[in-house]
C-alpha positions in Angstrom: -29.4 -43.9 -3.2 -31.0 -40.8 -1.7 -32.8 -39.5 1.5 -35.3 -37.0 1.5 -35.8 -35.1 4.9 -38.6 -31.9 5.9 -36.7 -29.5 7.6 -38.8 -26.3 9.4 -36.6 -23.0 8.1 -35.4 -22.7 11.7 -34.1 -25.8 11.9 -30.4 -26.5 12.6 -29.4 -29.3 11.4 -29.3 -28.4 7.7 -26.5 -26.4 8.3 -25.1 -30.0 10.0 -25.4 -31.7 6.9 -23.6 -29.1 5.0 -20.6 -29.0 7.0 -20.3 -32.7 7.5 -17.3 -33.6 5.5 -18.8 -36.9 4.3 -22.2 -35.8 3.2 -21.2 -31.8 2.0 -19.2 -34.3 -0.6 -22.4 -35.9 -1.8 -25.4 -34.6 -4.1 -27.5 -31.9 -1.9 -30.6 -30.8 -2.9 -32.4 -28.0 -0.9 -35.8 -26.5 -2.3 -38.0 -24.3 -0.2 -41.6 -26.1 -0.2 -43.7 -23.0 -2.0 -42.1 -23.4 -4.7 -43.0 -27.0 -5.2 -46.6 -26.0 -4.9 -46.1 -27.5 -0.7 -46.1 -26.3 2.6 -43.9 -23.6 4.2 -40.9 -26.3 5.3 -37.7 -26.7 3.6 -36.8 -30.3 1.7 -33.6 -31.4 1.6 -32.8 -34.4 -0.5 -29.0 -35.9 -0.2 -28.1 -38.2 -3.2 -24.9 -40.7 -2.6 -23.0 -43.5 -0.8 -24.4 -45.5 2.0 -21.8 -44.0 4.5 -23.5 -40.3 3.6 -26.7 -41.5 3.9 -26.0 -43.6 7.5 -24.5 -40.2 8.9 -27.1 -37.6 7.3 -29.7 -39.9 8.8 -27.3 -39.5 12.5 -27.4 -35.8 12.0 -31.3 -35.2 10.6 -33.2 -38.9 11.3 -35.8 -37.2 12.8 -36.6 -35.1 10.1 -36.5 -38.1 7.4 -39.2 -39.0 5.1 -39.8 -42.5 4.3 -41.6 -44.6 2.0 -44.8 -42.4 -0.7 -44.0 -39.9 1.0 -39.8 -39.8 0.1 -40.6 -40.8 -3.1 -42.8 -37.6 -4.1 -40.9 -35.2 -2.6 -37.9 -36.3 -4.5 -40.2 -36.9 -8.2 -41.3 -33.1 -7.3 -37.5 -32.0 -6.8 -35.8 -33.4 -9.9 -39.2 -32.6 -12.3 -38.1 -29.4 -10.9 -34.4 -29.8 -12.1 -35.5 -31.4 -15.2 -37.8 -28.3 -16.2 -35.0 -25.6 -15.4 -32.5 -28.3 -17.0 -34.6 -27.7 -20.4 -35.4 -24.1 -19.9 -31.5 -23.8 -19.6 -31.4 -25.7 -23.2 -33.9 -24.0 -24.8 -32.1 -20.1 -23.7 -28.6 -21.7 -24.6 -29.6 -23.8 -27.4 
């Protein structure tokens, strides 16, 4: 389960999710939106339980993507992770 949310760089409420006890002990993604070829806003995606999601959604609702939209953000994030995942390989080997 995951939530993707659009943040504006000044916005608080990232820091909120990162010192929330429930959700800083989830999956949290953060990726500036240049350099997934986007605007100038920063994604967040949070990956885990239902309870995280409930209370990431308390802190940051307003900010939440939903539906095509959620869904491409986070294919754009983790083909992101998968690329540096495989450059990682390929230095490593």
């Amino acid at each position: 389960m995951y939530a993707v949310f659009k943040f504006p760089k000044s916005a608080k409420e990232i820091d909120e999710l990162y010192r929330d006890d429930t959700i800083s002990r989830q999956t949290i993604i953060k990726r500036d939106g240049a350099s997934l070829g986007l605007d100038d806003s920063l994604y967040v995606v949070v990956e885990g339980s239902e309870d995280a999601l409930k209370r990431a959604r308390e802190l940051a609702g307003k900010f939440e993507l939903r539906g095509s939209d959620a869904e491409n953000i986070y294919a754009k994030i983790k083909d992101a992770e998968d690329a540096a995942s495989f450059g990682m390989g390929a230095i490593f080997g």
